[in-house]
N, C-alpha and C positions, 0 to 999 in steps of 0.2 A: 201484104206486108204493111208494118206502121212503126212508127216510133214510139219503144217500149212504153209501157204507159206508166206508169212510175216515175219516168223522166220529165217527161213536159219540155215544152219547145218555149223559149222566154225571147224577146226581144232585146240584145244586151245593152245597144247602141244603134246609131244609124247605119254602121257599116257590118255589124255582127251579130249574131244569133248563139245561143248557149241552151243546148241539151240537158239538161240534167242540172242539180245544184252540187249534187258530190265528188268530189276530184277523184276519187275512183271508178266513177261509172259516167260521167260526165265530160262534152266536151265543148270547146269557143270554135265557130266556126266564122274566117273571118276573109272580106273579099268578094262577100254576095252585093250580086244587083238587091234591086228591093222586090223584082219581081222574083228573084231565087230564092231572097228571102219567104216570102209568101207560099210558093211551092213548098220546102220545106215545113211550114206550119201546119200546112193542109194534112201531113202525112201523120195527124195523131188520130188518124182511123183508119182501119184496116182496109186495103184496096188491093185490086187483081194489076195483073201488071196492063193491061187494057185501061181499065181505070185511071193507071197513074199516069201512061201517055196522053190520054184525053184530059188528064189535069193539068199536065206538063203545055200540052199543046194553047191549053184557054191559058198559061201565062207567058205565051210566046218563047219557050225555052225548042230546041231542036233536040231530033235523039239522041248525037252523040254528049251534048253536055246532060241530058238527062241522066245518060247511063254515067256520066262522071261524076254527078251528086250522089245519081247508085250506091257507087261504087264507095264513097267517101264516107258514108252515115254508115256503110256493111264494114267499111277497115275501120269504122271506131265504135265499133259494136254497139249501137245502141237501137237496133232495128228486128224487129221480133217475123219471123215467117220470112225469111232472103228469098227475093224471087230466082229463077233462072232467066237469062236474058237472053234474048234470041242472036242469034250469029251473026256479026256486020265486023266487018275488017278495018271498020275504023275506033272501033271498040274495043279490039283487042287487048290486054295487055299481057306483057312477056311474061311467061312464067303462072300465068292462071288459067289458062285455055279460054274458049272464045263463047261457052254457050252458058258460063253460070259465072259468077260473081267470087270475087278469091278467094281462097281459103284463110280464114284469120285465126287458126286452130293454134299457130306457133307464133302468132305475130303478139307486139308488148300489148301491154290492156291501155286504154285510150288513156290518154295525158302521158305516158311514158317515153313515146314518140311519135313525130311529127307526120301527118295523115295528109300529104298536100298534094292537091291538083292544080294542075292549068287556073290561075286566078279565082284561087280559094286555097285556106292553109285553116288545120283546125290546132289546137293546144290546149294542155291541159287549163281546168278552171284553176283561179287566181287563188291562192292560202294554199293549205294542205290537210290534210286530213280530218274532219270536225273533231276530234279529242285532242287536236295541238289549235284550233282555232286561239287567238290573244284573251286572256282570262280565262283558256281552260287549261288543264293538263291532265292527262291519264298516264297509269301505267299499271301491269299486273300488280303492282307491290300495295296499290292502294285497296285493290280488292283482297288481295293475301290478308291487309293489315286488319279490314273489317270482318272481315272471315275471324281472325285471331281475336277481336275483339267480343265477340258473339258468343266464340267459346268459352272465354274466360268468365263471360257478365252471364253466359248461362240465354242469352238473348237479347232481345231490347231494352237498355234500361228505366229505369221505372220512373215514374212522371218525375219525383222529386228530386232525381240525378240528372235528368235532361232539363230543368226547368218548367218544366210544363205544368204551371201552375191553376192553367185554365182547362187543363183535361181534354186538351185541342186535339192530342195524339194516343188517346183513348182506345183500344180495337172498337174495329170493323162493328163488330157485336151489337147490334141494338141501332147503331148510328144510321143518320138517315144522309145518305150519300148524292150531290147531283151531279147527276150527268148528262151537260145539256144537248150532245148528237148522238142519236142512233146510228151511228153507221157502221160498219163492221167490226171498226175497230171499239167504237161507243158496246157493241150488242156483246163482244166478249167479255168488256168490261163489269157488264151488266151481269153474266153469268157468273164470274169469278165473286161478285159482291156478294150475290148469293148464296154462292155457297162459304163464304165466311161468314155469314150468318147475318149479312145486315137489315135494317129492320124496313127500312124502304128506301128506292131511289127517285131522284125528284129529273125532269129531263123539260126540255124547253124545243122537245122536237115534237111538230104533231101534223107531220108531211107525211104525203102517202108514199106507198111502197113504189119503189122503182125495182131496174132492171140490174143495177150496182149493188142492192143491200144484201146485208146476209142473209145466204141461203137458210138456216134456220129458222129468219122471217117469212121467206117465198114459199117455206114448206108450209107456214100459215094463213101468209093470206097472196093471193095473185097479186099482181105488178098492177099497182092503180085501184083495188078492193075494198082497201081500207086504211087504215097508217099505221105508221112506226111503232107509235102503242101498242093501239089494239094485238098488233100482228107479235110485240116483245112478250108481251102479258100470255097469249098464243103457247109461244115457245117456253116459255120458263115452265107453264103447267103440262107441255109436254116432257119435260126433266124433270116434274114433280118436283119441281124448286117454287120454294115460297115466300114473295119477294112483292112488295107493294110497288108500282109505279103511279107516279102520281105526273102528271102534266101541269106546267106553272110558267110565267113568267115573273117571277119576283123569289129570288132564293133565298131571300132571308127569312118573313116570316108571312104564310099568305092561307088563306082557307081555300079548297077545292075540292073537289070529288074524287075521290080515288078509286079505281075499279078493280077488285083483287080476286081473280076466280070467278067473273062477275056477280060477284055481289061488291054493290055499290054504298059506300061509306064514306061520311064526311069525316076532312082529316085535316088537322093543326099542322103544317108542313114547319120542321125547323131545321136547318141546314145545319152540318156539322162538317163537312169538306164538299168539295167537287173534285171531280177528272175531267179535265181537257184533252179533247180528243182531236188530232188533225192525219190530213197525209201530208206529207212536204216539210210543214213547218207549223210551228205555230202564230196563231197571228194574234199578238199582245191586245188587241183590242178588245177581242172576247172573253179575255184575264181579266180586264178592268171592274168588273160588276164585281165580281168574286174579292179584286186587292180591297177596294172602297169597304167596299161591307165585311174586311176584313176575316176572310172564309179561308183556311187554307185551301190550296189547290193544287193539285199533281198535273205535270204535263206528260203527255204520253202520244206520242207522236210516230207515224210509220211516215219513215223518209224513204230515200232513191236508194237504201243498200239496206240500213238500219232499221230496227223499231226502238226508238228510246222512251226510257221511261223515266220522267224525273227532269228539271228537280223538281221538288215540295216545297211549294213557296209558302211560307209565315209571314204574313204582310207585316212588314216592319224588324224581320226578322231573319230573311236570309233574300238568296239571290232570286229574280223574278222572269217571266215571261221576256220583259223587255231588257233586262241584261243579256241572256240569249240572244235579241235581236242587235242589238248594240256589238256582241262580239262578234256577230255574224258581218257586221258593217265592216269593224276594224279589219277581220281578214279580206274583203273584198268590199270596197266603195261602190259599186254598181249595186249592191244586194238591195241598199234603200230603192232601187229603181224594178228589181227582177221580184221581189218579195209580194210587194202586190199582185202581179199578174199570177202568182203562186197562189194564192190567199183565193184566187177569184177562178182557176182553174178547176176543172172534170176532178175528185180526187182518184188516186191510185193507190191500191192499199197492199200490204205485204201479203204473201200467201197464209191462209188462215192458221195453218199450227204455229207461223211463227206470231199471229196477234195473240193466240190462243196464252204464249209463253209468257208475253209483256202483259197481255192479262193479271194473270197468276202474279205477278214480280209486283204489277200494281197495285192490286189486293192488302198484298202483304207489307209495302211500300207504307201504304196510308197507316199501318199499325206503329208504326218509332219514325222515327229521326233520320234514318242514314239515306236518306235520298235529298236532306235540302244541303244547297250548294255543292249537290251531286245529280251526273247524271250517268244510270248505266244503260248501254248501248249494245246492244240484242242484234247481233250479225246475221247474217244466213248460215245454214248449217255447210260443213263443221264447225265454223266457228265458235268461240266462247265468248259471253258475255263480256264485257268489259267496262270502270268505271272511270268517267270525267268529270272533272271539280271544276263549278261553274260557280265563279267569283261575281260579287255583286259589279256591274257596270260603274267606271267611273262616277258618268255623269247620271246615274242613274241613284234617286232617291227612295230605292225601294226599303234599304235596311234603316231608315230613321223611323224613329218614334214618335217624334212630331214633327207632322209634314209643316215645312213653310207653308204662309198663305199664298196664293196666284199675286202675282208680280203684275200686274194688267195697268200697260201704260197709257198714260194719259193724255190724252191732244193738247198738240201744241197750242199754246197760245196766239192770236191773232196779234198779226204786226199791227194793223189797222181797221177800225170798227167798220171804214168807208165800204160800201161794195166794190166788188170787184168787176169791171166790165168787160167782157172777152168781144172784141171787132172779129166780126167776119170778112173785113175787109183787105 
C-alpha cells in the first residue's frame, strides 16, 4: 500500500499535513504528533503490511493507533493497494468487520465530509475547485462560445485579425519548437510536434533514462544506457516520424550538433515557442528564460485529477506562469509554502492516453490564440474537457510592454562616520 502517487504528501504547517493539492482528491490532515507526521510521509512508497508496522514501530507509534491512521488515509481515499489488517478487538469498528479495512464504496469523496479519529480530524483542502480559483472562471458556455466562433471564422484567425504582426502564432509547420523535459508528458509532446509537421525541437534535457520515463523511451534504450535523447531520436524513427532534436542550453539563438537518424549535422537553433512541461504545477522559475527573451510559451501541466493545457503566454501580452501562481496563493496562503516542496518532489504523471490527449490539444494550441488567458482542463474519462480564463495577476507585470526598471534600494546613510565599538563586556 502507498499514497497515490500523484498526490504527494506536503508539510502544511507544524500541526498539519495535506495530501494532494486538489480539493477533489485531496485532503488537511490535522492533530498529528511530528512523529505521525513523519510516518505518514514515509508512505509515498509502496510497502507490505510487515513493512509498515516495522515503520510504524522505528517512529514509536503502537498498533492500535497505526491501524487508526490506516484507517483514515483508506476513509479519505487517497491510498492505492488497501491492505487487509489482521484481527484485534481493539480495532474493530462497528459496521466494517474486524479483518480488512471499511468499505468507502458509498461513503462522500474526501473534502465532502469530515474523516475524524481519536486526535486527528482531516477536511477538505482550502478554495474550491481550480476553475473558480480568484482570477479564474469556467463555464460550459465559454467553450460552447469558441466552438461557435471557429465555425463561423472557418478556424483560427489569420495573423492580421488577431494582431499578430510578428508571425508569433504561425503553424506548427516548419517552426523549431523547445521543449526543455523529456518526461512523459515532455515525450508525447514531442510526438504530437511531429506529426504537425514541425521542423525541429530544441530540449535542455540530456539525463539518462530512468525507471519513470516513458515507455516508448525504455523500448529504446535500458534504464541508465543512454539519455533522454538519444533514446527520443530512438523512438520517433521507430514511428518513422521525422523530427530533428537538438540539445542546448540557450533557446534563443545557439550553434550545436544535431543528430537526426544519425547522421550528424551542424545547426543554427532559433526558437519560435516552447512548452512547459510539469506534474503538480508549474514552477514559474523555468518560465522566466522563455518571458525575458520574450518566446511565447505554453504551459501544459498533468496535475492530481487534471492535465491542463494552456495558457499561452505572449510576454507582454497576456496572462503568465506566475499569475497562475499568484491565484493559486489568493485561493489558499499556505500554497506560497506547499509549492516548493511540489516543485522539488518524485513527479507523478497522468495515465498516458490521457497525456497522449493534452498532447494533441497542445500541438494545435501553439497554432492561434484561444489558449492565452485560457486554460483548458482535460479530466479523467468520462469527463469532458473544459475551459478556464486565467486573468493577468494583479500584482503581476507580466501584460506591460515596458517593464519598469528594478527598484533596488539603497543603504541607508551613516548617522556617524565614527566606528562603532561593540564591548563584549
Amino acid at each position: 500500500m502507498k499514497i497515490k502517487s500523484r498526490l504527494g504528501v506536503y508539510w502544511r504547517n507544524r500541526a498539519a499535513l495535506q495530501i494532494g493539492t486538489d480539493p477533489r482528491a485531496g485532503v488537511v490532515i490535522a492533530g498529528l504528533s511530528a512523529r505521525e507526521q513523519d510516518f505518514i510521509s514515509a508512505l509515498t512508497v509502496d510497502r507490505s503490511l510487515p513493512e509498515i508496522t516495522r515503520l510504524a514501530q522505528q517512529h514509536g507509534l503502537n498498533t492500535d493507533r497505526l491501524y487508526e491512521l490506516l484507517e483514515l488515509l483508506h476513509r479519505a481515499r487517497v491510498i492505492d493497494h488497501p491492505l487487509s489488517l489482521p484481527d484485534t478487538s481493539s480495532n474493530s469498528s462497528p459496521g466494517t468487520g474486524s479483518n480488512s479495512l471499511p468499505d468507502t464504496s458509498s461513503s462522500p469523496r474526501p473534502g465532502t465530509a469530515s474523516t475524524s479519529l481519536p486526535g486527528t480530524g482531516s477536511s477538505r483542502l482550502p478554495g474550491t475547485a481550480p476553475n473558480s480559483l480568484p482570477g479564474t472562471a469556467s463555464s460550459s458556455e465559454a467553450l460552447a462560445a469558441s466552438a461557435a466562433d471557429n465555425l463561423e471564422t472557418g478556424g483560427a484567425e489569420s495573423q492580421a485579425e488577431t494582431g499578430d504582426a510578428g508571425g508569433m502564432l504561425a503553424p506548427v509547420v516548419g517552426r523549431h519548437i523547445c521543449v526543455p523535459r523529456l518526461d512523459p508528458l515532455g515525450v508525447e509532446i514531442v510526438f504530437a510536434l511531429a506529426l504537425a509537421g514541425a521542423a525541429s525541437v530544441v530540449t535542455f534535457d540530456a539525463a539518462p533514462t530512468g525507471f519513470a520515463d516513458h515507455p516508448a523511451l525504455l523500448n529504446v534504450s535500458q534504464i541508465g544506457t543512454g539519455t533522454r535523447v538519444e533514446a527520443m531520436r530512438g523512438a520517433l524513427g521507430m514511428r518513422d516520424l521525422q523530427l530533428e532534436i537538438t540539445v542546448t542550453t540557450d533557446p534563443l539563438n545557439t550553434k550545436t550538433v544535431a543528430t537526426t537518424r544519425g547522421r550528424a549535422t551542424a545547426a543554427e537553433v532559433v526558437v519560435d515557442a516552447a512548452v512547459v512541461t510539469a506534474a503538480g504545477a508549474i514552477n514559474p522559475l523555468e518560465c522566466d528564460i522563455f518571458f525575458q527573451a520574450g518566446i511565447p510559451h505554453l504551459l501544459v501541466c498533468s496535475e492530481d485529477v487534471d492535465v491542463t493545457v494552456g495558457p499561452y503566454v505572449v510576454p507582454g501580452q497576456s496572462a503568465c506562469a506566475r499569475c497562475v501562481y499568484e491565484h493559486r496563493v489568493d485561493a489558499d496562503p499556505e500554497w506560497a509554502y506547499i509549492s516548493p516542496q511540489l516543485f522539488t518532489r518524485p513527479p507523478g504523471f497522468a495515465p498516458l492516453l490521457e497525456l497522449q490527449h493534452a498532447a494533441l490539444l497542445a500541438a494545435r494550441a501553439l497554432c492561434c490564440l484561444e489558449l492565452c488567458d485560457q486554460q483548458l482542463r482535460i479530466p479523467p474519462p468520462p469527463g469532458i474537457p473544459g475551459l478556464a480564463v486565467i486573468r493577468p495577476g494583479a500584482t503581476c507585470a507580466c501584460t506591460a510592454t515596458d517593464f519598469p526598471p528594478l527598484d533596488i534600494p539603497q543603504p541607508a546613510p551613516l548617522v556617524s562616520e565614527s566606528p562603532t565599538v561593540i564591548s563584549d563586556r
